[in-house]
C-alpha positions in Angstrom: 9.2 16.6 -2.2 8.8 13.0 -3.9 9.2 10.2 -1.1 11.4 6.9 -1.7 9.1 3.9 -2.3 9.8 1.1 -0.7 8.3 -2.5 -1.1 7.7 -5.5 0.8 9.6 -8.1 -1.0 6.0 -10.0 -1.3 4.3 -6.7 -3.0 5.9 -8.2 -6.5 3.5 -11.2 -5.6 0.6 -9.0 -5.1 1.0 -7.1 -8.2 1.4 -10.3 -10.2 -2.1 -11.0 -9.3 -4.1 -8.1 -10.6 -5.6 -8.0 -14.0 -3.4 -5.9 -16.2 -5.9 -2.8 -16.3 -6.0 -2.5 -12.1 -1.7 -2.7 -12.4 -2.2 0.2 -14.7 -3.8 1.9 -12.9 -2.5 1.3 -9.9 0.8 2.3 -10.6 -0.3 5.8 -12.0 -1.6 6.0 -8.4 1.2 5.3 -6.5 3.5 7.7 -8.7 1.2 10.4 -9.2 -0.5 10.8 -5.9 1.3 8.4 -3.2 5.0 9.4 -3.7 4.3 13.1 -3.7 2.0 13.1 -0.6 1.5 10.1 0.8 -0.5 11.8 4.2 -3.0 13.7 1.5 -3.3 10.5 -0.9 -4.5 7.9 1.9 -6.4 7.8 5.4 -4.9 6.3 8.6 -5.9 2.8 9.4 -7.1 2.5 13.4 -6.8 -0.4 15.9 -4.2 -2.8 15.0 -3.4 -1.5 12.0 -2.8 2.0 13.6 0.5 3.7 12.2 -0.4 2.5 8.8 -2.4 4.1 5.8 -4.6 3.4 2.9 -4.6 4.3 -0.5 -7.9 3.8 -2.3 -7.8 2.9 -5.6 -11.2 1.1 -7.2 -12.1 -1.6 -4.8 -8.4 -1.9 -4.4 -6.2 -0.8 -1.0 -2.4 0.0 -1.2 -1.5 -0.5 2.9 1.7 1.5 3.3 3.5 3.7 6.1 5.8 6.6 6.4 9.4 6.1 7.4 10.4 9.7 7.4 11.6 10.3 3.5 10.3 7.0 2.6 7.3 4.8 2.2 6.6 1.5 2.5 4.4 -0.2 0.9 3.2 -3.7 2.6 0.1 -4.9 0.8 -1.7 -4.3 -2.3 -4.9 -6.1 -2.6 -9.1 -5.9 -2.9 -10.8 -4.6 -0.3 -11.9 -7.4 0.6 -9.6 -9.2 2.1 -6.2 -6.7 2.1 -7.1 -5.9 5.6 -6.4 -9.5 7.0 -4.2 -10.1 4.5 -1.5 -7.2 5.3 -2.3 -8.1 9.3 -1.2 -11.5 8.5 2.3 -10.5 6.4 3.2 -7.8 9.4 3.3 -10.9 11.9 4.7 -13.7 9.8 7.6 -10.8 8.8 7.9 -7.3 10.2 8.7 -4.7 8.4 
């Protein structure tokens, strides 16, 4: 089974971002090993992220969840700072 993605309508923002080669890559991630299985292709996040899961990528972190058939993806950032970054975009606008 191949889940719906969904995207947070600033995830076109995030991408725009990246260098070219991470969006390359990147995408290849989310359609190869996200969509198909998205419990098997990230961990669960804990504390106030709990409900929510991470994709590793590189040093990069796709922040999504599982709506039944469906992901969402919130956040795609480095390491870094994605963490405070998708905390901050879940209270300014739920999703």
């Amino acid at each position: 089974m191949t889940y719906r993605l969904l995207y947070h309508p600033l995830v076109a923002e995030d991408i725009e971002n990246l260098p070219e080669n991470i969006k390359d890559r990147l995408q290849g991630a989310i359609e190869k090993r996200l969509a198909p299985d998205p419990v098997r292709a990230g961990r669960p996040l804990k504390q106030s992220l709990a409900g929510h899961r991470k994709m590793r990528v590189g040093d990069y972190r796709v922040i999504y969840r599982v709506l039944g058939d469906a992901i969402m993806v919130l956040k795609i950032g480095h390491r870094k700072d994605v963490y405070t970054k998708v905390k901050q975009r879940l209270i300014s606008k739920p999703v």
